[in-house]
C-alpha positions as CSV (number, residue, x, y, z in Angstrom):
1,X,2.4,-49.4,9.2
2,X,2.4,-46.3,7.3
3,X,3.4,-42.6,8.4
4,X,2.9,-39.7,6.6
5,X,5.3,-37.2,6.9
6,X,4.7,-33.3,6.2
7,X,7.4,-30.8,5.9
8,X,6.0,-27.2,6.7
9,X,8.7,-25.9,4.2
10,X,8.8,-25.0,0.6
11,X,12.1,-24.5,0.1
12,X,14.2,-26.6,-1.8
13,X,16.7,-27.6,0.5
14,X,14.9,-27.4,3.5
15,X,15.9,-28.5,6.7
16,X,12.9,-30.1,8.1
17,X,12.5,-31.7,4.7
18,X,16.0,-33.1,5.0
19,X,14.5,-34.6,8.6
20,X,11.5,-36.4,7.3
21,X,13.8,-37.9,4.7
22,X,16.6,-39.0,7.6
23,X,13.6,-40.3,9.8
24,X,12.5,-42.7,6.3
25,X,15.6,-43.6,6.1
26,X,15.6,-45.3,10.1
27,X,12.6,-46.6,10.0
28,X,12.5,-50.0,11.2
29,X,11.3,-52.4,9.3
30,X,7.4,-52.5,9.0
31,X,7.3,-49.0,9.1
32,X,7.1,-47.0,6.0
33,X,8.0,-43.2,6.1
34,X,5.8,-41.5,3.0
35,X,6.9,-38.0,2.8
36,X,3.7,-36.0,1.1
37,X,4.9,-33.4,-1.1
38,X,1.4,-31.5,-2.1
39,X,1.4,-29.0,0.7
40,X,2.4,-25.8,-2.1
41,X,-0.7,-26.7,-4.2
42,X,-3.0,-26.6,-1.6
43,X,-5.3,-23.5,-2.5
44,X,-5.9,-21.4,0.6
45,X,-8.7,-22.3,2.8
46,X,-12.4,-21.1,2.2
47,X,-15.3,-22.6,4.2
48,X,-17.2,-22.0,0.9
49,X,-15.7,-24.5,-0.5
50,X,-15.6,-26.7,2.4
51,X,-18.9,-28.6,1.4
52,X,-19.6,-28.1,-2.4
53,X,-16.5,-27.7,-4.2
54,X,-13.6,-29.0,-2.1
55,X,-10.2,-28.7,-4.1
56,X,-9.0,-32.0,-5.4
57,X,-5.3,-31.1,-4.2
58,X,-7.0,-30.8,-1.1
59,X,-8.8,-34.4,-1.6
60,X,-5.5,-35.4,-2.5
61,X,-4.1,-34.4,1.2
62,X,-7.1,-35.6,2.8
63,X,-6.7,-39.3,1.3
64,X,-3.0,-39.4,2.1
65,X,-4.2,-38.6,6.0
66,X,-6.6,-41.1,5.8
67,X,-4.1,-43.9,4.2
68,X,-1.8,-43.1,6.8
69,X,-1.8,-44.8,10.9
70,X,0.2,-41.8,11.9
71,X,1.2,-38.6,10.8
72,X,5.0,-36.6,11.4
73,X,5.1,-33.4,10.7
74,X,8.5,-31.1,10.6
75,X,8.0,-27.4,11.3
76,X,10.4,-24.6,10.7
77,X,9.7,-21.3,12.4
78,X,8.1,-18.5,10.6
79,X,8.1,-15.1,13.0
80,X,7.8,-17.3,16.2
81,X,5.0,-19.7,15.3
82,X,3.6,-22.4,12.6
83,X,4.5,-21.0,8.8
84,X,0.9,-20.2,6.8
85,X,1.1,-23.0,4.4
86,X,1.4,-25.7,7.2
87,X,-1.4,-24.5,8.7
88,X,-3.5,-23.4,5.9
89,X,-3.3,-27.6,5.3
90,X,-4.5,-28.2,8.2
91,X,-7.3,-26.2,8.3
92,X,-8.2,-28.2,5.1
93,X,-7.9,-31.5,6.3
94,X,-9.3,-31.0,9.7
95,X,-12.6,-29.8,8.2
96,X,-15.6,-30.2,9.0
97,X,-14.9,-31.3,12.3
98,X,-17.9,-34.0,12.4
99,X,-15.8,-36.1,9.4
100,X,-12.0,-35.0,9.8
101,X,-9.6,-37.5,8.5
102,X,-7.4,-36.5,11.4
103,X,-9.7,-37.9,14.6
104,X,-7.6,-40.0,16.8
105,X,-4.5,-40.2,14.4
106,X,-1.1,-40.4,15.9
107,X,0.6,-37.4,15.2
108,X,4.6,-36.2,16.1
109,X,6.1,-33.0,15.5
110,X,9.4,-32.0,15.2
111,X,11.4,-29.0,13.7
112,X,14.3,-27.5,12.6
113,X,15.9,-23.5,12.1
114,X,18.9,-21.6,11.6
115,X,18.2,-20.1,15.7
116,X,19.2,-21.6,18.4
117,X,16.3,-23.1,19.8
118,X,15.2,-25.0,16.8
119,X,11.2,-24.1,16.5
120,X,10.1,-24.9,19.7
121,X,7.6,-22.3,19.9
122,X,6.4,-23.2,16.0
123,X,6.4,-27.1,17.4
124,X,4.6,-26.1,20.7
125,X,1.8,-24.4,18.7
126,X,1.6,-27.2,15.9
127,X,0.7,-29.6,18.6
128,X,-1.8,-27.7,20.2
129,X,-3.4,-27.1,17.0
130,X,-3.2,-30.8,16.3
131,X,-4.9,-31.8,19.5
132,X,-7.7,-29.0,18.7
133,X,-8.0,-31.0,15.4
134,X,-9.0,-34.4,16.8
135,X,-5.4,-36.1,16.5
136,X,-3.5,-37.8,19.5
137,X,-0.7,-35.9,19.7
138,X,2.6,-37.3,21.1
139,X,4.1,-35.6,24.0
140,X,7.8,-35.9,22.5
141,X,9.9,-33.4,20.9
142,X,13.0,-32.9,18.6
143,X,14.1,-29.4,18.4
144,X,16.9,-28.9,15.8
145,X,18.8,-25.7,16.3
146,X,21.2,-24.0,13.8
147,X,20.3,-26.6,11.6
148,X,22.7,-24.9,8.9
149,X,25.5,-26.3,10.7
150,X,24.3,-29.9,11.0
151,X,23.0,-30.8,7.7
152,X,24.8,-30.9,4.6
153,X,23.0,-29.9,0.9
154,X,19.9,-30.3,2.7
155,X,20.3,-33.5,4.7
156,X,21.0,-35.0,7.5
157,X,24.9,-37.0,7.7
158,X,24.7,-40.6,8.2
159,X,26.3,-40.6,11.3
160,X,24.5,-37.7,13.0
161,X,23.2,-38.6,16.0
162,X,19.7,-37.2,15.3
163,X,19.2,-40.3,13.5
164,X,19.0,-42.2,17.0
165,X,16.5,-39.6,18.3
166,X,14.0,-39.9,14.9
167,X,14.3,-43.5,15.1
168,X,12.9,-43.0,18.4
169,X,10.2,-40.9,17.3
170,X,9.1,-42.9,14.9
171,X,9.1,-45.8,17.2
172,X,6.8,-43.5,19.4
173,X,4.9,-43.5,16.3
174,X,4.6,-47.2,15.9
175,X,4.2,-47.9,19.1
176,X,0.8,-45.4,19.8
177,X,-0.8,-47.3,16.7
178,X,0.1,-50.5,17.8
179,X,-1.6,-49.3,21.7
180,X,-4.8,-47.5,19.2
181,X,-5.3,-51.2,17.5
182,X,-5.3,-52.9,20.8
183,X,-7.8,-50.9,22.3
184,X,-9.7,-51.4,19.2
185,X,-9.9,-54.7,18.5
């Protein structure tokens, strides 16, 4: 099974970067964690292009959706909601609606930020524009607050205890493609 995680961050040493690569490093076995690492090429979105000239970094994300059985996404917080890059993806691989890569696709989200509440409001409206996308959005959550004092040059210690709880989202993961390909077949 393959998962293909997002980060909604740029930045180098980013925190919700540093929890995609933690959650690739629990997988269990079976489950590959592929961390896509396009999303600052992605040209912003024009419904111009949507139909006769569609960006081939844009092909590119749309390929790695469709390649993957679930998606993970890790959202910081940008003035209380999802940042613009994140979303501008999105908007590029959800469209149009009638052949989105992302119907019925498993998709988590978690998040980390420097506040105390670790981007619950950015993961709240990440999944709602998920589930307005066509994807079947898990009803689990890993908030990460102050994440400056848990990881260390970008990631997460061995022996954090946030490993147990992205082992268990990815298992949440495995399990919702495992209960899509049963209803399936």
């Amino acid at each position: 099974m393959r998962v293909l995680a997002i980060s909604g961050s740029l930045r180098r040493d980013s925190f919700n970067s540093g929890l995609l690569r933690a959650a690739a490093e629990v997988a269990p076995d079976g489950v590959e964690v592929v961390i896509y690492d396009g999303l600052r090429e992605i040209p912003p979105y024009d419904q111009d292009d949507e139909s006769t000239a569609v960006p081939p970094e844009v092909l590119h994300l749309r390929r790695a959706i469709e390649d993957a059985d679930a998606l993970l996404f890790a959202t910081p917080e940008y003035n209380g909601s999802v940042p613009g890059v994140l979303k501008n993806a999105v908007d590029w691989a959800s469209r149009p609606r009638a052949t989105t890569v992302m119907q019925n696709k498993p998709a988590a989200v978690i998040g980390a930020s420097t506040g105390m509440f670790g981007a619950v409001w950015a993961q709240a409206d990440l999944r709602r524009i998920l589930g307005l996308t066509g994807n079947r959005v898990l009803d689990i959550e890993l908030p990460v607050g102050r994440a400056q004092e848990t990881f260390e040059d970008g990631d997460l210690p061995q022996h954090h205890e946030l490993r147990q709880q992205l082992l268990e989202v990815v298992e949440a993961l495995q399990d919702a493609v495992q209960q899509r390909e049963a209803v399936s077949a």
